[in-house]
C-alpha atoms as an extended CHARMM CRD file, in Angstrom:
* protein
*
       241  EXT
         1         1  UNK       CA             79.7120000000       74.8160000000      150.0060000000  PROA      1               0.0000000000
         2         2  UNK       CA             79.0620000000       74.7570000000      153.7390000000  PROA      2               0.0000000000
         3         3  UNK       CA             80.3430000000       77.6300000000      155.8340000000  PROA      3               0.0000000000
         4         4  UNK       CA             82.9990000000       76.7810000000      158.3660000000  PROA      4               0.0000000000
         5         5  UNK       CA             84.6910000000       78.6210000000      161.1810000000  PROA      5               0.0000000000
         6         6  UNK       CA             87.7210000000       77.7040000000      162.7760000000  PROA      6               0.0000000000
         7         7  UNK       CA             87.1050000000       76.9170000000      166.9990000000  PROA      7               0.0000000000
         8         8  UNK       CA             90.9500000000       76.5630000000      168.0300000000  PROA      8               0.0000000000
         9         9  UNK       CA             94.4490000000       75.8620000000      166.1900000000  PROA      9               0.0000000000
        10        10  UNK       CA             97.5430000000       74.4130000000      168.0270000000  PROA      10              0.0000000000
        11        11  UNK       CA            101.0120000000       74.6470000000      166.4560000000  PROA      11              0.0000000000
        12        12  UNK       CA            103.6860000000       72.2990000000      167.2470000000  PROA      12              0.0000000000
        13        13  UNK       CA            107.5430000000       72.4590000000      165.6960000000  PROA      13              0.0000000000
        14        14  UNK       CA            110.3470000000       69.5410000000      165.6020000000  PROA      14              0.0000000000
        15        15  UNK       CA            113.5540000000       70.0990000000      164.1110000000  PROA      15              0.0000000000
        16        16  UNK       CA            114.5780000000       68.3660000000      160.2490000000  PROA      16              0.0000000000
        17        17  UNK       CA            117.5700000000       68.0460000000      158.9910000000  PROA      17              0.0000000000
        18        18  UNK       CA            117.5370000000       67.0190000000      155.1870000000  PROA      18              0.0000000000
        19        19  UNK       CA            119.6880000000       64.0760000000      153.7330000000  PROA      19              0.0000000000
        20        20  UNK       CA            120.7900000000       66.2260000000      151.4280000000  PROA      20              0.0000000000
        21        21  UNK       CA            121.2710000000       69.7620000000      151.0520000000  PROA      21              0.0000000000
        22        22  UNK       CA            118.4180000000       71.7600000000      148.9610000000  PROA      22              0.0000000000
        23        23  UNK       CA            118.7170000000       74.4540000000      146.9590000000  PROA      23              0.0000000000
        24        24  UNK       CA            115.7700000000       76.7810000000      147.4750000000  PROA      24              0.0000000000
        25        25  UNK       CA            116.2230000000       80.2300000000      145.9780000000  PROA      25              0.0000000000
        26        26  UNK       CA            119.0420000000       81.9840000000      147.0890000000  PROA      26              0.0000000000
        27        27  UNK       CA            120.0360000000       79.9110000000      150.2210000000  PROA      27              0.0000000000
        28        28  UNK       CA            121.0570000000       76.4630000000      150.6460000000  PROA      28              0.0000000000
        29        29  UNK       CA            118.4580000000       74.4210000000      153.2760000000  PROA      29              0.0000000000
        30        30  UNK       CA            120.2760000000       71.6500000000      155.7510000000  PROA      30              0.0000000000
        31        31  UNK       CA            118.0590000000       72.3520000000      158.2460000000  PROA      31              0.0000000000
        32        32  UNK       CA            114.5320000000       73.7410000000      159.1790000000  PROA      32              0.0000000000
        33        33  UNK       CA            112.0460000000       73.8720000000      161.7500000000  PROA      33              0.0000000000
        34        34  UNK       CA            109.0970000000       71.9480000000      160.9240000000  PROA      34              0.0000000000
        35        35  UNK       CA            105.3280000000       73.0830000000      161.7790000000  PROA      35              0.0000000000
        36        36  UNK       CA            102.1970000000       70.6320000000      162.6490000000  PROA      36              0.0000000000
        37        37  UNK       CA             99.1720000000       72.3270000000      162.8700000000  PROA      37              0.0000000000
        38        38  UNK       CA             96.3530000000       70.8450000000      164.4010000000  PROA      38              0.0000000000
        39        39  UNK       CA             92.7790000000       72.7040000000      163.9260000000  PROA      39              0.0000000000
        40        40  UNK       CA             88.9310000000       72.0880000000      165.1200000000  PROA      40              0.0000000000
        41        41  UNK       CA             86.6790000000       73.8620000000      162.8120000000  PROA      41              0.0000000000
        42        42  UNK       CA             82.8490000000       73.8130000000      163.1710000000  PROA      42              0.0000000000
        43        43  UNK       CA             80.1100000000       73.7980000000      160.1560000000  PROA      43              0.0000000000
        44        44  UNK       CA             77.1620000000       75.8670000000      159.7380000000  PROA      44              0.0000000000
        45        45  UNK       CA             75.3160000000       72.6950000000      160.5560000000  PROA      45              0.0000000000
        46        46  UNK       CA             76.7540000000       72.3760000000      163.8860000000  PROA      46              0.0000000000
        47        47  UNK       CA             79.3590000000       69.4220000000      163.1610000000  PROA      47              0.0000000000
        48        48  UNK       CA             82.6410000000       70.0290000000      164.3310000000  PROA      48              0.0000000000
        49        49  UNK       CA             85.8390000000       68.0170000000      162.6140000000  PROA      49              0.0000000000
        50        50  UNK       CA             89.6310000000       68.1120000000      163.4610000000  PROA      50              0.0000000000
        51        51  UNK       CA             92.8210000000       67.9650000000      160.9810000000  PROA      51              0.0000000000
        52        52  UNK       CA             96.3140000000       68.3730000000      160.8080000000  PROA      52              0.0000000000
        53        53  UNK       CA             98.6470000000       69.5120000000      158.5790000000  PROA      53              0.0000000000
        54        54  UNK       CA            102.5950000000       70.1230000000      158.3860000000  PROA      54              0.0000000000
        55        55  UNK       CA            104.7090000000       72.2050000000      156.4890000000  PROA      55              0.0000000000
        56        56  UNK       CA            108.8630000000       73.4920000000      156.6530000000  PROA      56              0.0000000000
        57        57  UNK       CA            109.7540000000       76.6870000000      157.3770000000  PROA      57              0.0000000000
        58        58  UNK       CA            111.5630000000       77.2830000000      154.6120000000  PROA      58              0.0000000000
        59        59  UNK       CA            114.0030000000       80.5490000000      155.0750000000  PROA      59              0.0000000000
        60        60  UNK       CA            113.4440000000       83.4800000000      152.2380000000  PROA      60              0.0000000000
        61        61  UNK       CA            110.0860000000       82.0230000000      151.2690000000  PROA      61              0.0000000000
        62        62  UNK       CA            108.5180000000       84.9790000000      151.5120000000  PROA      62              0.0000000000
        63        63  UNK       CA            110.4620000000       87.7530000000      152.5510000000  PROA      63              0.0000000000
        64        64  UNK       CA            113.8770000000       87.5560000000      150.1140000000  PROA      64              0.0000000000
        65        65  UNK       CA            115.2290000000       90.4760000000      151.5920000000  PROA      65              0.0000000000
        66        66  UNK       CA            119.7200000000       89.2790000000      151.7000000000  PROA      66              0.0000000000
        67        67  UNK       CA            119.3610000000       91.5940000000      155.3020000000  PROA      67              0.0000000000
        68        68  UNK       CA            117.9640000000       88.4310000000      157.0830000000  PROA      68              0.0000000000
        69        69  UNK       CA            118.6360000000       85.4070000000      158.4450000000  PROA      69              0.0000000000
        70        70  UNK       CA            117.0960000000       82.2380000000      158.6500000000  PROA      70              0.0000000000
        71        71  UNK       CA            116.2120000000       82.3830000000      162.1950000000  PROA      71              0.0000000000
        72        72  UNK       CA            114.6890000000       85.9030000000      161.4160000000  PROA      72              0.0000000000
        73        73  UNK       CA            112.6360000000       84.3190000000      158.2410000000  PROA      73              0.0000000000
        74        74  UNK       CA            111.8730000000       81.0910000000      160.8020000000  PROA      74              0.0000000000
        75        75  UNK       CA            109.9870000000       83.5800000000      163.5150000000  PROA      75              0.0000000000
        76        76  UNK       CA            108.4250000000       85.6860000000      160.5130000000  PROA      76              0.0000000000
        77        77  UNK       CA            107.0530000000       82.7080000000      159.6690000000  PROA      77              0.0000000000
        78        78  UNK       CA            105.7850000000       81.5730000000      163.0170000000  PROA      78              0.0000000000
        79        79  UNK       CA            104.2260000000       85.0670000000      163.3980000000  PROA      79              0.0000000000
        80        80  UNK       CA            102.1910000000       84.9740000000      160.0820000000  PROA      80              0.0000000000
        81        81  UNK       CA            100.6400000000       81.4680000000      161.4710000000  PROA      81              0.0000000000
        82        82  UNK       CA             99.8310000000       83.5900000000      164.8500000000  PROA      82              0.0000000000
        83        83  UNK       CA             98.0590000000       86.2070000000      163.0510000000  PROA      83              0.0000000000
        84        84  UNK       CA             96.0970000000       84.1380000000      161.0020000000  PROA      84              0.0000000000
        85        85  UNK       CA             94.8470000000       82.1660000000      163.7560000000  PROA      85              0.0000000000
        86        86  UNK       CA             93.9010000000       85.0440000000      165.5850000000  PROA      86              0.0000000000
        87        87  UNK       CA             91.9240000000       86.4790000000      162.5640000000  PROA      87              0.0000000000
        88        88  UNK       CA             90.3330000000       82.9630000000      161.8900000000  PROA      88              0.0000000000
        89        89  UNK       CA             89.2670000000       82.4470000000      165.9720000000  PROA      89              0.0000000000
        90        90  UNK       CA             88.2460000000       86.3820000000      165.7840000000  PROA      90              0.0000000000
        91        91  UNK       CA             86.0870000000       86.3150000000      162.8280000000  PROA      91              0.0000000000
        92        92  UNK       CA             82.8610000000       86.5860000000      163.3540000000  PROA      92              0.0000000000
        93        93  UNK       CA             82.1690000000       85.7710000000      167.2040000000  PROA      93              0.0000000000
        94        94  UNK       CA             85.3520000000       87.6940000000      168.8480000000  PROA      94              0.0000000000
        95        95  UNK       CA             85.7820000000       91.2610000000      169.3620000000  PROA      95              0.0000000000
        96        96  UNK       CA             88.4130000000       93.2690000000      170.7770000000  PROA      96              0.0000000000
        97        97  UNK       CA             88.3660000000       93.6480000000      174.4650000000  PROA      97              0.0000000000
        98        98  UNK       CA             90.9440000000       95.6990000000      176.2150000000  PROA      98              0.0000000000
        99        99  UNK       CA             93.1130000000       98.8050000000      174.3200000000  PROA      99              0.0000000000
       100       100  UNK       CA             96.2420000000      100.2190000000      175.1230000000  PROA      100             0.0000000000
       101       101  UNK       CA             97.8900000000      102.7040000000      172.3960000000  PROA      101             0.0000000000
       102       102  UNK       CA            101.8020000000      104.2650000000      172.2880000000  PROA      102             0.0000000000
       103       103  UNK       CA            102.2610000000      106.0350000000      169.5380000000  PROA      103             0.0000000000
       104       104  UNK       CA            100.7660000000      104.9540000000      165.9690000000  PROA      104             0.0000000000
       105       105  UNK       CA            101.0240000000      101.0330000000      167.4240000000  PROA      105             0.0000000000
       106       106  UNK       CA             97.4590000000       99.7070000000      169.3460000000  PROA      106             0.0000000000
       107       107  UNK       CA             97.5820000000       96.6080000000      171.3970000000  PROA      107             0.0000000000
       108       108  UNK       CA             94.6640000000       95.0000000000      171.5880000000  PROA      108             0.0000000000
       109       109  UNK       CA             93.1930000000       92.1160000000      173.2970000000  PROA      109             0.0000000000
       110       110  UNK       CA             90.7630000000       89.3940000000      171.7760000000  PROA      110             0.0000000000
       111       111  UNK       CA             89.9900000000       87.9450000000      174.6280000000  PROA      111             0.0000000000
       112       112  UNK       CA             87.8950000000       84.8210000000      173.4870000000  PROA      112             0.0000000000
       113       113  UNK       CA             90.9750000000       83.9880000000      171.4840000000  PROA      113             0.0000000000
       114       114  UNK       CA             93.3840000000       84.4710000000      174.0850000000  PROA      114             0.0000000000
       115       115  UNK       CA             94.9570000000       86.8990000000      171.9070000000  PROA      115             0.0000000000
       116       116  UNK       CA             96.9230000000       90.1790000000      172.0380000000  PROA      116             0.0000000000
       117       117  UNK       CA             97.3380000000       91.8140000000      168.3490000000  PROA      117             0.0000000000
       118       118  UNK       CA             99.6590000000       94.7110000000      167.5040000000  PROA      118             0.0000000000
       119       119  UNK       CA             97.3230000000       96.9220000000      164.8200000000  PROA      119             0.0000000000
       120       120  UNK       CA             99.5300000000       99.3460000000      163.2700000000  PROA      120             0.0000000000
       121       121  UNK       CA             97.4660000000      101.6750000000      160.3690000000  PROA      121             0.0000000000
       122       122  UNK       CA             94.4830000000       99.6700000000      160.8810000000  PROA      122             0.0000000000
       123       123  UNK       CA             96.5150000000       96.4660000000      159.6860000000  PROA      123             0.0000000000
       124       124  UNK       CA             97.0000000000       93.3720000000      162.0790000000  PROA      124             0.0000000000
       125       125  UNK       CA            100.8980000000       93.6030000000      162.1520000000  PROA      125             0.0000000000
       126       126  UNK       CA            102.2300000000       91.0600000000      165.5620000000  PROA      126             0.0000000000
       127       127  UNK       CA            100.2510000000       89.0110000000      167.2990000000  PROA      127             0.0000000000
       128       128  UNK       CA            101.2990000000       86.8490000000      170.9630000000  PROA      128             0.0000000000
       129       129  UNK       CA             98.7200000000       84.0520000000      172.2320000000  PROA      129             0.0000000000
       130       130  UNK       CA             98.8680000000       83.4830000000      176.2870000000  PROA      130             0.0000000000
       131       131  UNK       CA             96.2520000000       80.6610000000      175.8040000000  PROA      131             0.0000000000
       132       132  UNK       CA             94.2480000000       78.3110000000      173.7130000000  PROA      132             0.0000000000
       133       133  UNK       CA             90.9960000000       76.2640000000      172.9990000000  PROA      133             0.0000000000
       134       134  UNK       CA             89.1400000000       79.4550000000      175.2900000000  PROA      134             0.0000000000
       135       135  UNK       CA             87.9500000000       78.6360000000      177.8180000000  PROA      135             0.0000000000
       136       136  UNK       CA             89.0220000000       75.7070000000      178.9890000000  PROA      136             0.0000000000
       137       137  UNK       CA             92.4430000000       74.7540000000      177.2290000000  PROA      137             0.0000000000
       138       138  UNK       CA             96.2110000000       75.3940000000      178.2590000000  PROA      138             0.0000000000
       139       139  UNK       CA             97.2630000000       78.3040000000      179.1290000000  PROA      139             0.0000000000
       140       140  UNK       CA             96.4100000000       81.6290000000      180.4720000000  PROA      140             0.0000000000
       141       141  UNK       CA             92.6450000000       82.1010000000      179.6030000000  PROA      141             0.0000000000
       142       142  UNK       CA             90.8480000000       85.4960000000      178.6750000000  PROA      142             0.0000000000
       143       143  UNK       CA             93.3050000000       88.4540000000      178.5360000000  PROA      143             0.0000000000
       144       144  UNK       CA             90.8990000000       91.0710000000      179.0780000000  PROA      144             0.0000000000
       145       145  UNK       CA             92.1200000000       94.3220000000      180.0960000000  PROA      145             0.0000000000
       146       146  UNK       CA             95.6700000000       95.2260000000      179.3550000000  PROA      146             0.0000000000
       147       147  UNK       CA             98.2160000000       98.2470000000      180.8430000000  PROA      147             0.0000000000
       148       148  UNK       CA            101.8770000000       99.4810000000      179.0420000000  PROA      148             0.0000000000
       149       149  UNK       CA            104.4670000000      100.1740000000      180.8720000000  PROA      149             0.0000000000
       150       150  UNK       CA            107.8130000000      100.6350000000      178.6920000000  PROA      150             0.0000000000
       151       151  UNK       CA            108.5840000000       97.7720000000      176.8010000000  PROA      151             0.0000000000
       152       152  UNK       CA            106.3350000000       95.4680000000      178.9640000000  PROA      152             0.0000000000
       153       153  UNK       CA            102.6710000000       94.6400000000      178.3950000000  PROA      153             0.0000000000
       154       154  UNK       CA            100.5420000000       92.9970000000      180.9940000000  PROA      154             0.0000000000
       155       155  UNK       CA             97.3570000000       91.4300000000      180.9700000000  PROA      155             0.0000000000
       156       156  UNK       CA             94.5230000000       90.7510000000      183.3370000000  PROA      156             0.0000000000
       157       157  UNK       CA             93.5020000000       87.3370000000      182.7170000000  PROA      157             0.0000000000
       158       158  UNK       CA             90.3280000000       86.9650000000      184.7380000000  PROA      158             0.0000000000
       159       159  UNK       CA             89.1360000000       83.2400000000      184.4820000000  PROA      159             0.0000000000
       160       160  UNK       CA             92.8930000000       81.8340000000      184.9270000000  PROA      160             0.0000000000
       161       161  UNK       CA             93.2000000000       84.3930000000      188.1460000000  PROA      161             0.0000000000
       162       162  UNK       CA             96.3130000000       85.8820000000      186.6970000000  PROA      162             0.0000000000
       163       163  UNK       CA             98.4480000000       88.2870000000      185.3380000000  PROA      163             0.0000000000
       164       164  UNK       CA            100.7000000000       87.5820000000      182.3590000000  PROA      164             0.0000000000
       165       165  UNK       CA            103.7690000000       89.5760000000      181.5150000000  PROA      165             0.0000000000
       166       166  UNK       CA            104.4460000000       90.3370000000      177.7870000000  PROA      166             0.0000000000
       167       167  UNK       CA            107.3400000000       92.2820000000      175.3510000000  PROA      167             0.0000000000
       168       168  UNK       CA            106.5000000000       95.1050000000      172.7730000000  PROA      168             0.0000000000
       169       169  UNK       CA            108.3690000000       97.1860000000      170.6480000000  PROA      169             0.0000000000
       170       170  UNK       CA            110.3680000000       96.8930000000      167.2080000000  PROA      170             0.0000000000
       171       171  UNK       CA            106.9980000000       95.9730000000      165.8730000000  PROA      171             0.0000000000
       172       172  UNK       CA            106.4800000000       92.6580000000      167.5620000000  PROA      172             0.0000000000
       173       173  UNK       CA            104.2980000000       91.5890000000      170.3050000000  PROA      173             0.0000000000
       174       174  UNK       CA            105.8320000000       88.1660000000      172.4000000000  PROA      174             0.0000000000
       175       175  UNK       CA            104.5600000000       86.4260000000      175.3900000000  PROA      175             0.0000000000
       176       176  UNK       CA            107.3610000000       86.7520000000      178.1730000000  PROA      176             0.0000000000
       177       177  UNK       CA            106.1160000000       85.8580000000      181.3900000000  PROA      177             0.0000000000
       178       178  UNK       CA            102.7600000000       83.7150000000      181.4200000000  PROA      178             0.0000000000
       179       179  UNK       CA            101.7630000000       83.6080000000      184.8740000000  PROA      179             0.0000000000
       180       180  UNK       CA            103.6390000000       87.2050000000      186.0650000000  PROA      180             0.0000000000
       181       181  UNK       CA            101.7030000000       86.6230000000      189.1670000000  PROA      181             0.0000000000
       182       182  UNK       CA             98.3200000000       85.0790000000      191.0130000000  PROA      182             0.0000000000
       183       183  UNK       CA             95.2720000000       86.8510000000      191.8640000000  PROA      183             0.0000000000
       184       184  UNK       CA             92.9330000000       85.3940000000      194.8540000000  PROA      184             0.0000000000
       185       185  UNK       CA             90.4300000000       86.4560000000      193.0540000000  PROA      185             0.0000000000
       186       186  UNK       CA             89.3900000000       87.2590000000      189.3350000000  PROA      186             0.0000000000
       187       187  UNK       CA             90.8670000000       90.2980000000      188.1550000000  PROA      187             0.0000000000
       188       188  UNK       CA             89.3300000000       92.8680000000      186.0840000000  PROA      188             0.0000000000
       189       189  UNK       CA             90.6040000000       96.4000000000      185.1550000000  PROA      189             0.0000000000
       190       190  UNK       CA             94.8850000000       96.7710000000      185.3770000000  PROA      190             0.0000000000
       191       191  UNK       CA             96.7150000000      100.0050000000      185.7170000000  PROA      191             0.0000000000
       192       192  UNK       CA            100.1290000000      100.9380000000      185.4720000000  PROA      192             0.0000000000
       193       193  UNK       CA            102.3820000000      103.6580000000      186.6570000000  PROA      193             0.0000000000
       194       194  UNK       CA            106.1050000000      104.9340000000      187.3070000000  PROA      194             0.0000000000
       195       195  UNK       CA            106.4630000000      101.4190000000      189.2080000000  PROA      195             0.0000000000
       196       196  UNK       CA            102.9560000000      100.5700000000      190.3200000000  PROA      196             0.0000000000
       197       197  UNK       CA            100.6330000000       98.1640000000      188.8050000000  PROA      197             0.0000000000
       198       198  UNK       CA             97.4850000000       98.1300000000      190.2600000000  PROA      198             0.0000000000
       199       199  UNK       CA             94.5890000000       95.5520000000      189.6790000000  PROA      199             0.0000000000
       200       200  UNK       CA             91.0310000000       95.2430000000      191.1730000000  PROA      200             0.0000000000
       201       201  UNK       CA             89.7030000000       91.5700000000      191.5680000000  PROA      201             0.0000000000
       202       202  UNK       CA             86.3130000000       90.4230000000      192.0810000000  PROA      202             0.0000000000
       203       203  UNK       CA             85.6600000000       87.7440000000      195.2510000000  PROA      203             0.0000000000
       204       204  UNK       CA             82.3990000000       86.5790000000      194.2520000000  PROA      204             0.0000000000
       205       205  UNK       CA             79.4530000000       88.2050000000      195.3430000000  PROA      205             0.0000000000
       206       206  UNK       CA             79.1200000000       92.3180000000      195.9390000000  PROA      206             0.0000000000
       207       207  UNK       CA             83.0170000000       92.2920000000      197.5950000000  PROA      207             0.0000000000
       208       208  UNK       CA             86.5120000000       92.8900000000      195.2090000000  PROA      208             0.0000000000
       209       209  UNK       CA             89.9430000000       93.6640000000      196.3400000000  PROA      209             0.0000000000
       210       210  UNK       CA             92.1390000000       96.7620000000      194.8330000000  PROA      210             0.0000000000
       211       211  UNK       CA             95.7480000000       95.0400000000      194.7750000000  PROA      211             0.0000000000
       212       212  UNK       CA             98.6150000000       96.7640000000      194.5150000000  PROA      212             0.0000000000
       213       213  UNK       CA            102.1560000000       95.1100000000      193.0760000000  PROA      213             0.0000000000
       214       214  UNK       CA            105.6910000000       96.9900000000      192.6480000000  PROA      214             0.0000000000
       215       215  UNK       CA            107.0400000000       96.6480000000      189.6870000000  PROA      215             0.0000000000
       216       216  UNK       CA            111.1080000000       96.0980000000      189.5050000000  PROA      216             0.0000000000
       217       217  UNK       CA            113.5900000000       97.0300000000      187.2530000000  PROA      217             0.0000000000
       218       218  UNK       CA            113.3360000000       93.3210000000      185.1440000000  PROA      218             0.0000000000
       219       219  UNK       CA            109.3140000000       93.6240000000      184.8040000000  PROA      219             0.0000000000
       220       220  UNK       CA            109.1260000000       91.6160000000      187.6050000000  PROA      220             0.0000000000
       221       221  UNK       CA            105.4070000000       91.8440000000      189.7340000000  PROA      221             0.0000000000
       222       222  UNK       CA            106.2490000000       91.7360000000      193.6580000000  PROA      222             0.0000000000
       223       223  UNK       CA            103.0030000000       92.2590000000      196.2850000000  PROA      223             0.0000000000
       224       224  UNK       CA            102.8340000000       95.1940000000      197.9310000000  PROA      224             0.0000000000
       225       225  UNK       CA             99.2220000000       95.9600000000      199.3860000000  PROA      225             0.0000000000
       226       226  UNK       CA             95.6970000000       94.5640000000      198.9400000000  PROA      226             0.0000000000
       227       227  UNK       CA             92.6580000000       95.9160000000      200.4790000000  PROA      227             0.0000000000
       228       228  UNK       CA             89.0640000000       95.0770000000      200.1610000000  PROA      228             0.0000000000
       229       229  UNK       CA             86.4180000000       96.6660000000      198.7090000000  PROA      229             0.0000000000
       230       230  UNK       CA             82.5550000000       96.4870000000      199.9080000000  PROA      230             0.0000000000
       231       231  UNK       CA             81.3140000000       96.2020000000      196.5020000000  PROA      231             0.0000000000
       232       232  UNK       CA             81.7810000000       95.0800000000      193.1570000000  PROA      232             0.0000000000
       233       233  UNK       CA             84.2970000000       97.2160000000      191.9420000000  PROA      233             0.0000000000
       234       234  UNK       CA             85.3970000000       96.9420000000      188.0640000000  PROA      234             0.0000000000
       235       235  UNK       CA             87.4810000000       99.8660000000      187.1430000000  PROA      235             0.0000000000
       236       236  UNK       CA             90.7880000000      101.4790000000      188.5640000000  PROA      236             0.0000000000
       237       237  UNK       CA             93.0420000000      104.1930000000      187.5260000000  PROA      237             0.0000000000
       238       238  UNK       CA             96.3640000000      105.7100000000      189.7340000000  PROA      238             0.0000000000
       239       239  UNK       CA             96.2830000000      109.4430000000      190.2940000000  PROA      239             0.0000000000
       240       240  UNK       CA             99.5650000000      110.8600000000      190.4860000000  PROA      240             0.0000000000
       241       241  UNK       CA            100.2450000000      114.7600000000      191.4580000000  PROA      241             0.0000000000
């Protein structure tokens, strides 16, 4: 049997309603989300093939538990597909990048993925995709570095020259904000704190820029400063006394 890897996944969803309502377990099915998946996967050989496949997400599949609702079932669903894709693209050729920790939870960023996975007791429990098809598909490309600030996330995301904004807590990771805000130039390390974020970009050559951005009550990233630095600067942290 030839050994394959998986090179990028896409999911897509349209809504179904049935003809007739099904009886599946304990619930009665009318209606369901249904999920295409379309996948590149690459041989030990060096071929490369694409397929699709499609499946409903049927509620209480998995997780029986009389506490939840569809919709809940629906995104537990959606997550499970989002962690196995990012263990599939992260097997073998990705490793984690950036790491932020609160408590017992670590976010973590696979940045050849375009991943960011919640590990909770070394287990991959939530996972939140800003990108695809690295590194030249849709989306925000590379999260690399990554900064916590209450319940927001953000990640530097140096090829797409941006920042993206994301939600964590209650054991889930989910992109918010994509593009939170531009960057003139690539940026590399991202710090956070009180209501500073501060990221250093690299220009190209031996300059960078230390950039500062206020951060409001909503998450939102507003400008406040940038200055240049004469040299290639890659790591920044906010003293505060």
């Amino acid at each position: 049997m030839s050994k394959l890897s998986l090179i990028a996944a896409d999911f897509f969803e349209r809504p179904v309603k049935l003809r007739l309502p099904f009886r599946f377990g304990v619930v009665t099915l009318r209606e369901a989300p249904q999920v295409f998946v379309r996948a590149r996967v690459k041989l030990a050989d060096g071929r490369e093939g694409d397929g699709v496949a499609a499946e409903i997400l049927a509620p209480k599949w998995f997780d029986k538990s009389a506490n939840l609702s569809n919709e809940d079932n629906f995104d537990q669903l959606r997550r499970s597909l989002a962690m196995a894709r990012s263990a599939l693209l992260a097997a073998g050729r990705d490793t984690p990048f950036g790491l932020v920790t609160r408590g017992s939870n670590a976010y973590v960023t696979i940045a050849h993925s375009d991943v960011i996975d919640l590990i909770k007791n070394g287990q991959i429990t939530a996972a939140a995709a800003t990108g695809s098809n690295f590194p030249n598909g849709p989306g925000q490309q590379a999260p690399c570095w990554i900064a916590l600030l209450g319940p927001y996330l953000f990640t530097s995301n140096s090829p797409s020259h941006s920042l993206s904004r994301l939600l964590a807590g209650g054991g889930r990771v989910v992109l918010d904000v994509p593009i939170a805000a531009q960057t003139a130039g690539a940026p590399t390390d991202i710090t956070v704190d009180a209501d500073r974020l501060a990221v250093v970009e690299l220009n190209g050559g031996s300059t960078s820029h230390l950039t500062q951005f206020r951060i409001d009550d909503d998450g939102n990233l507003v400008q406040a400063a940038t200055s240049p630095i004469a040299s290639s600067a890659n790591g920044v942290a906010i003293v505060s006394w």
